[in-house]
C-alpha positions in Angstrom: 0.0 0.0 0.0 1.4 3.8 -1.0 0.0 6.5 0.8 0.4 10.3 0.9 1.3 12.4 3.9 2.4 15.6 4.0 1.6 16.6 0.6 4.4 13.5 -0.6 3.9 10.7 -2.3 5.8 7.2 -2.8 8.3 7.2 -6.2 8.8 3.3 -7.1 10.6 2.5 -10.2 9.2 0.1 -12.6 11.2 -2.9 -12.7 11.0 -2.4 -8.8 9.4 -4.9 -7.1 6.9 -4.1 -4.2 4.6 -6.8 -2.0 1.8 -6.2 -2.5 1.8 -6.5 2.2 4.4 -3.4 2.2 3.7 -0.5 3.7 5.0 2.8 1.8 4.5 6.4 3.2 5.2 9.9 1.9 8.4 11.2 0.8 9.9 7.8 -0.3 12.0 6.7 -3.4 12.0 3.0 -4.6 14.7 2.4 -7.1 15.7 -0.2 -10.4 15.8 -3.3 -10.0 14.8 -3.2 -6.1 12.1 -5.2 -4.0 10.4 -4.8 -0.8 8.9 -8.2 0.8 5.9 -8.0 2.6 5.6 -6.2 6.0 7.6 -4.0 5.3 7.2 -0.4 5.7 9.3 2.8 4.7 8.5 5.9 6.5 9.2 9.5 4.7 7.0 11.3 6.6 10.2 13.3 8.7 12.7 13.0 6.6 13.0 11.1 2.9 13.6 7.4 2.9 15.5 6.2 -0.1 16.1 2.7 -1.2 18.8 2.4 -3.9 19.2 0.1 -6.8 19.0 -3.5 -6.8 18.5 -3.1 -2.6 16.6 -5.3 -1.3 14.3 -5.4 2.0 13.3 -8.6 4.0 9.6 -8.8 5.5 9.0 -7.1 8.6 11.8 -4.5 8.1 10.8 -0.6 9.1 13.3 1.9 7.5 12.3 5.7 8.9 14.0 8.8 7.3 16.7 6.7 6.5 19.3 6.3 2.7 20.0 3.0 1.7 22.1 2.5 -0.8 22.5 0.7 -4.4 22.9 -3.6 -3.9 21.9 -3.7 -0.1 20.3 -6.3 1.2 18.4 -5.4 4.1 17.8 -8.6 6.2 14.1 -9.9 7.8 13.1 -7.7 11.6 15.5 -4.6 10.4 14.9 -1.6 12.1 16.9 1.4 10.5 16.0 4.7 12.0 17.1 8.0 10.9 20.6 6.4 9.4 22.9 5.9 6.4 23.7 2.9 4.6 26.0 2.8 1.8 26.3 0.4 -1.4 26.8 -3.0 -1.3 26.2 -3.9 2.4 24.2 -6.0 4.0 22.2 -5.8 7.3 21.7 -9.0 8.8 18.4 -10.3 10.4 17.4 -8.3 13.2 19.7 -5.9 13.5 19.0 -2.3 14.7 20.8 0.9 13.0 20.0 4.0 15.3 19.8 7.5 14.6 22.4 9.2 12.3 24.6 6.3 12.4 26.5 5.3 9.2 26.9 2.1 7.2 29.8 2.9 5.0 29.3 1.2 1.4 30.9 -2.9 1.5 30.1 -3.6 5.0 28.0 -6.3 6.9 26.1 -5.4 10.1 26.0 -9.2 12.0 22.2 -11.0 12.8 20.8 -9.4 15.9 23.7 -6.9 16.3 22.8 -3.0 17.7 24.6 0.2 15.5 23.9 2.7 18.5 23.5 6.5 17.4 26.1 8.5 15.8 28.4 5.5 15.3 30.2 4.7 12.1 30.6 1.4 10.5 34.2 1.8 7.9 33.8 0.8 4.9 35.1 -2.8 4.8 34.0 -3.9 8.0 31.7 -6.3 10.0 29.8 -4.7 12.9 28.9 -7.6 15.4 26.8 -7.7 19.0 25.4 -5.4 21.7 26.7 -2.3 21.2 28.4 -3.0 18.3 32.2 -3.6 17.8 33.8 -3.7 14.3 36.7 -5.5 12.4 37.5 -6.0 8.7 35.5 -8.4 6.9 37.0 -11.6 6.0 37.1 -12.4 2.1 34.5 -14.9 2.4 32.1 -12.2 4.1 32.7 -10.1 1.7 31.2 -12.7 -0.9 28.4 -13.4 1.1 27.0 -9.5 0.4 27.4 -9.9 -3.8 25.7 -13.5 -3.6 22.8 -12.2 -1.2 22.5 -9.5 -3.5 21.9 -11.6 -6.6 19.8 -14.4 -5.1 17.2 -11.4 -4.4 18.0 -9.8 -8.1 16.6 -13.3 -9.3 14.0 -13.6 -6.7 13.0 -9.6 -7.7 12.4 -11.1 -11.4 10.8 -14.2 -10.6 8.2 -12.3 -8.7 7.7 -9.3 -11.4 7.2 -11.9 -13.8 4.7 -13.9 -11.9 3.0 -10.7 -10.8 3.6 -11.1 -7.4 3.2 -12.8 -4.5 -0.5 -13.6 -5.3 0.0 -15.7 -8.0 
């Protein structure tokens, strides 16, 4: 569902893919290639929520006033308030990114791990537990973000081609 608030409406691209279960509120941008599962819900009614390029976005994510960027995969239970994530990273199943905090671009936030407010994940890196801490990513978790990525491209186009999640 698409709704306006504010006087702004929902901008989805065509070859994006949207549940027809998602939730999609005022000043929100949808790029190529992307798809939301269902339950989830983008919020622009503070600020703009963007979802880049072949990003994708689990069920039961909420994304407020946040930037995500181009090839993200945004895992299932993400909350992402208010914050910055840049391209090709993935956020893994319930995690929590808090207010103003930054994803930089090639980075994996860990399942069930907590980027507290202001804090900045380098580009490279894992971000793992309760607040979280952060390393360099191993070579082997760097491949698991490119073949998330493409298992949700094909998922995107099996879905647009079936007409969704009705058929």
């Amino acid at each position: 569902m698409e709704r306006e608030v504010m006087g702004a409406s929902p901008s989805v691209a065509d070859s994006a893919f949207v549940s027809e279960m998602a939730y999609l509120v005022g000043d929100v941008d949808v790029g190529a290639d992307a798809s939301l599962w269902p339950f989830v819900c983008l919020r622009g009614d503070i600020r703009d929520t963007v979802v880049g390029e072949a990003t994708n976005v689990q069920e039961f994510s909420m994304l407020h006033g946040s930037h995500i960027g181009d090839r993200v995969t945004v895992g299932h239970n993400v909350v992402i308030d208010h914050a910055v994530v840049g391209d090709d990273a993935l956020i893994g199943m319930s995690s929590t990114i808090q207010f103003d905090a930054t994803v930089e671009s090639n980075s994996l936030v860990a399942a069930g791990s907590l980027v507290t407010e202001d804090t900045v994940v380098p580009e490279g890196h894992l971000a793992y537990g309760v607040p979280a801490e952060t390393r360099e990513l191993t070579p082997e978790q760097a491949a698991v973000i490119e073949d998330t990525v493409e298992h949700y491209r094909e998922n995107r186009r099996r879905y647009k081609k079936a007409g969704g999640l009705e058929q």
